[in-house]
N, C-alpha and C positions, 0 to 999 in steps of 0.2 A: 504494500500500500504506500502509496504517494504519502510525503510529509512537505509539510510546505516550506520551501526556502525562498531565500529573498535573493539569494544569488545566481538563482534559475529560473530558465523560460519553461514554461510548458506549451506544450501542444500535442494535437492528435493527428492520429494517422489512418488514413484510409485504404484498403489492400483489396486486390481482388481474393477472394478464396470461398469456399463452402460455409454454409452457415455454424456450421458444426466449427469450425476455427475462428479463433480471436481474430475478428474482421476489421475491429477498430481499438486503434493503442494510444496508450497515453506516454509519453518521453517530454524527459528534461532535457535541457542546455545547460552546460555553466558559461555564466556569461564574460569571466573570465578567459576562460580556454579553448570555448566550442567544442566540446567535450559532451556528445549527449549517452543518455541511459535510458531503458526503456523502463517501463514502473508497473504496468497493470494493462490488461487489453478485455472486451467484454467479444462472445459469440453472440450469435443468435442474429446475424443480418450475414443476408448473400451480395459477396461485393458491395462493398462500403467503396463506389467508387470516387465520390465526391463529400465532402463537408461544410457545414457551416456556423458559425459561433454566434450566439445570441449573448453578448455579455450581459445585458440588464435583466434576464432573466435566469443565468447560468442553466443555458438549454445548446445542445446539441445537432444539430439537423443532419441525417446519413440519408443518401438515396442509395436504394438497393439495384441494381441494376442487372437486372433481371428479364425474362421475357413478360410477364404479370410484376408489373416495376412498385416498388408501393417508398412511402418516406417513413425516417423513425425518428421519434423526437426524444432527446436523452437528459434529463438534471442531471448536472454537473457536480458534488460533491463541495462546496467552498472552500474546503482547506485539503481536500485528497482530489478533488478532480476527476474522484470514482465517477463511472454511470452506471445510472438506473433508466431502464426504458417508460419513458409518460409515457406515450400511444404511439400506434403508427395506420398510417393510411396509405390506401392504393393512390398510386397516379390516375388510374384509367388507360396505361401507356407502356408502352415496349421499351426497355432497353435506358433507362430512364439513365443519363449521363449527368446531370448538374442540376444545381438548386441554389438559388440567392434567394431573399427577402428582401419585402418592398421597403423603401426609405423608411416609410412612415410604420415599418413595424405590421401591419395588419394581414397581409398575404406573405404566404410564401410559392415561389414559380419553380416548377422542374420542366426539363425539356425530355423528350422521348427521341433520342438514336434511331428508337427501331421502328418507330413509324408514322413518325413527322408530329405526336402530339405537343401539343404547350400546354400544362397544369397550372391552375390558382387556385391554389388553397385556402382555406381561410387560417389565420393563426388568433387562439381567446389571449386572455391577457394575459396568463402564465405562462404562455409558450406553450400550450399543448396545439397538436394538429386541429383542425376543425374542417369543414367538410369541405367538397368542391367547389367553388365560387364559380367558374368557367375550363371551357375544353377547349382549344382548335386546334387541327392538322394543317401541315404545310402538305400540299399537296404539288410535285416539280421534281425537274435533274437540270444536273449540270451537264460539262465534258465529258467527262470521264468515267467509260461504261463501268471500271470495277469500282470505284468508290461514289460513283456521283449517277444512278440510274433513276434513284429515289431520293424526298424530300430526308435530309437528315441534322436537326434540328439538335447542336450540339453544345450553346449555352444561351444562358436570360440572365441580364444585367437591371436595373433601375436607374435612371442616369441619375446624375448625382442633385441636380432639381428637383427630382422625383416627377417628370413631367411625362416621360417617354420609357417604356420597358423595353429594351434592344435585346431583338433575338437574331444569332448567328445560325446560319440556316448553312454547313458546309454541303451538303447534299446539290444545294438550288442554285450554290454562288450566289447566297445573298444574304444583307445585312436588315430584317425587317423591324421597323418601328408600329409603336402601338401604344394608345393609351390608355391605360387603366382608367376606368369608372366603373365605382361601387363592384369591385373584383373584375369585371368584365373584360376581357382585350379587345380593344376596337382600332381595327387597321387603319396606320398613318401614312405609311410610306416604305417602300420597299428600295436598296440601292441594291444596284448588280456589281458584283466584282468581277472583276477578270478570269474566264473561262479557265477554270480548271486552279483556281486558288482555292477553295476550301477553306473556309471564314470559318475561327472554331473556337477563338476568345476575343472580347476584348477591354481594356481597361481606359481610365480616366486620367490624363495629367490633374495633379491639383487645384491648375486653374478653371476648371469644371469645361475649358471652352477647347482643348484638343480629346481627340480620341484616335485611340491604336486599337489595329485589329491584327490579331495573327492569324496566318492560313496555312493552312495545314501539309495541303497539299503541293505547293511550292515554295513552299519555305520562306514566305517574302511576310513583311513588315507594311500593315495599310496605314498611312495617315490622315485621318478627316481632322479639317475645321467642323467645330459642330455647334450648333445655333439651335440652345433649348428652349427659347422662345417660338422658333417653328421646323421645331422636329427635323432640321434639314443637316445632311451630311456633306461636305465638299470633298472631295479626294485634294489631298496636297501633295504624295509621297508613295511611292512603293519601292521599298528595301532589303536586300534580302538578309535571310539569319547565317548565311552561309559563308564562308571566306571567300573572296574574291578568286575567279576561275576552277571554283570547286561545284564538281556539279554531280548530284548524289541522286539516281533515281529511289533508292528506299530509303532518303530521308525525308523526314516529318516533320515542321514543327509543331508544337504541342503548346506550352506556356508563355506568358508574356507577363510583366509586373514593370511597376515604374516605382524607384526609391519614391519614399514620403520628402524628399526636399525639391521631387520634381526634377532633377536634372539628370538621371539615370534611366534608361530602360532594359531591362533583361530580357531575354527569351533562351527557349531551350530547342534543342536539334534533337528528335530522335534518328539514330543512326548514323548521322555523325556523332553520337553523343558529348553535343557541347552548350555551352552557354554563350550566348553574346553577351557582351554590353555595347551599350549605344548611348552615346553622349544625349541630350536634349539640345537643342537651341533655344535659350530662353527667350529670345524674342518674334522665333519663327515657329516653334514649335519641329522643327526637320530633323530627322535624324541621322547619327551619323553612327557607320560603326567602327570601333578601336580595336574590340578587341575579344577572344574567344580562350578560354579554358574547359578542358575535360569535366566532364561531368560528374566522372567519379566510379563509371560505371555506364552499363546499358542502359535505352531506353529511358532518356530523362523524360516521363510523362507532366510529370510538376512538381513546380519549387515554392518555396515563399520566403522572404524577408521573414526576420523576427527579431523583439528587440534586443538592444545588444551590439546592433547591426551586423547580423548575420544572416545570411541565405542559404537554407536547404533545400539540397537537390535529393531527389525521388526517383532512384531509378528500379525502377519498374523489375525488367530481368535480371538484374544480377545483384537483387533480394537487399536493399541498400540504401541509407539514407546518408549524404555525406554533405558535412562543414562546411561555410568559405564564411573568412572575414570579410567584411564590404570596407575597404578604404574610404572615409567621407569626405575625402579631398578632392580625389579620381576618380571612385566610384567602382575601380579596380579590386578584381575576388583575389585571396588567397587561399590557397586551402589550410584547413588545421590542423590533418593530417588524423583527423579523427572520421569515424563513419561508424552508424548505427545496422546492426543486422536486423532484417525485417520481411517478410516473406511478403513479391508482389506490393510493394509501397506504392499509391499510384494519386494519395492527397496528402498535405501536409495544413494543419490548420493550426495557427497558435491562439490561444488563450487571451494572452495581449495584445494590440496592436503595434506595431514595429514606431 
């Protein structure tokens, strides 16, 4: 059992495996060393492939990712970090990959992989699940007959105004907007990416007015100007995660994050297994990139900042979570030569915010 220290980060970790195995774990940092340990893991969920942290109510959110996909909501312990399962509910949805909450707290969204559904849930005021609010399916293809025949609808975001819920549709090559009313999605606007990118995250510079999307399928870096007054995206930039005249057909990218001071962006390579960094332009928003270290391992599926200023990478195959220091000068990783063993790591969620 977890004890609480003040000189350690926690977080949880999400793995693909059978329900019958600790699906999801709880592990320290020391925020001196980068030094993590693992502490306690709970069964009873198939593929714990995504997480998400509800700190004001010390609640948990797993999607199970599955063919019959459902969510499981978890109290958190206050000084062990243990869980206990509050309830869980079906998506209605295949394959269910991701799950955010709305700004405002009241809904929680997952997207379905396996057959283009978007879920809104309701959430009560403790953070237990509560019933369906709205359904819709992406119905489309992209390019690319093996990955892109059908809609595959691979994360849901709330922009940071809470004006607009942005869904990544890698399936369709498209980024769809919509706005929430009274749970409901109601279609804003839809941008096409570039045939055969594979839009599959994306995050928020801090000044709420850039936006980065990562694609999957070409490995490249999208930059929108974004205008949350009317829902509208501009492209500025397409970059890729890859080194320059490196051209990797069974590479992926997978992750993307931007340091909290705004001037960093990361993403991860599967198979190249690496990490960019990418400088910001603070007055353009353009990205540029410097520079790439190993991952640590196969299959970086996903990483996260945590504080301390450290970044964990998730590699997926070769059972792994490993270190790097974030230089706040640079913005440059080092590794710390430390790495957690972990079977299929595929979310990294910390407790605090970085």
């Amino acid at each position: 059992m977890a004890e609480e220290n003040k000189n350690n980060v926690y977080f949880y970790i999400g793995t693909y495996g059978p329900q019958e195995e600790e699906g999801i774990h709880l592990a320290s940092l020391d925020r001196e060393s980068g030094e993590m340990s693992l502490l306690h893991g709970v069964s009873g969920i198939e593929n714990a492939t995504f997480l998400n942290w509800d700190e004001l109510n010390r609640v948990l959110y797993a999607v199970s990712e599955k063919e019959n996909s459902e969510v499981v909501a978890y109290t958190a312990d206050p000084e062990t970090h243990q869980l206990t399962v509050l309830n869980r509910k079906d998506t209605d949805s295949s394959g269910t990959c991701h799950l955010s909450r709305s700004g405002d707290g009241k809904y929680l969204f997952t997207t379905g992989y396996g057959d283009g559904g978007v879920t809104v849930l309701e959430l009560q005021e403790n953070g237990r699940l509560g019933e369906i609010a709205s359904l819709i399916r992406h119905s489309g293809k992209g390019a690319r007959e093996d990955r892109q025949s059908e809609a595959h609808p691979h994360s849901v975001f709330h922009d940071p105004n809470r004006e607009f819920v942005i869904v990544c549709d890698l399936g369709m090559d498209s980024i769809n907007l919509y706005r929430l009313k009274e749970g409901k999605l109601v279609t804003h606007r839809e941008v096409i990416m570039p045939p055969g990118a594979g839009p599959r995250h994306v995050t928020f510079h801090p000044n709420g007015k850039w936006m980065y999307a990562v694609n999957e399928l070409n490995n490249t870096i999208t930059f929108f100007a974004y205008d949350s007054t009317f829902g509208d995206l501009k492209t500025r930039q397409h970059i890729s995660t890859l080194p320059s005249g490196v051209v990797m057909e069974d590479s992926t990218a997978a992750q993307l994050a931007i340091s909290p001071c705004g001037r960093f962006l990361y993403a991860s390579n599967r198979g190249h297994d690496s990490i960019v960094q990418m400088n910001i332009n603070p007055e353009t928003g353009m990205l540029e990139a410097v520079n790439w270290v190993p991952s640590g391992g196969k299959n970086p599926r996903h990483f996260h900042m945590v504080p301390g200023g450290y970044l964990l990478s998730a590699n997926q195959d070769s059972n792994c979570i490993v270190s790097y220091q974030i230089n706040k000068e640079t913005g440059g990783l080092k590794e710390t030569g430390f790495s957690l063993e972990v079977p299929r790591p595929v979310c990294i969620c910390p407790v605090e915010k970085p």
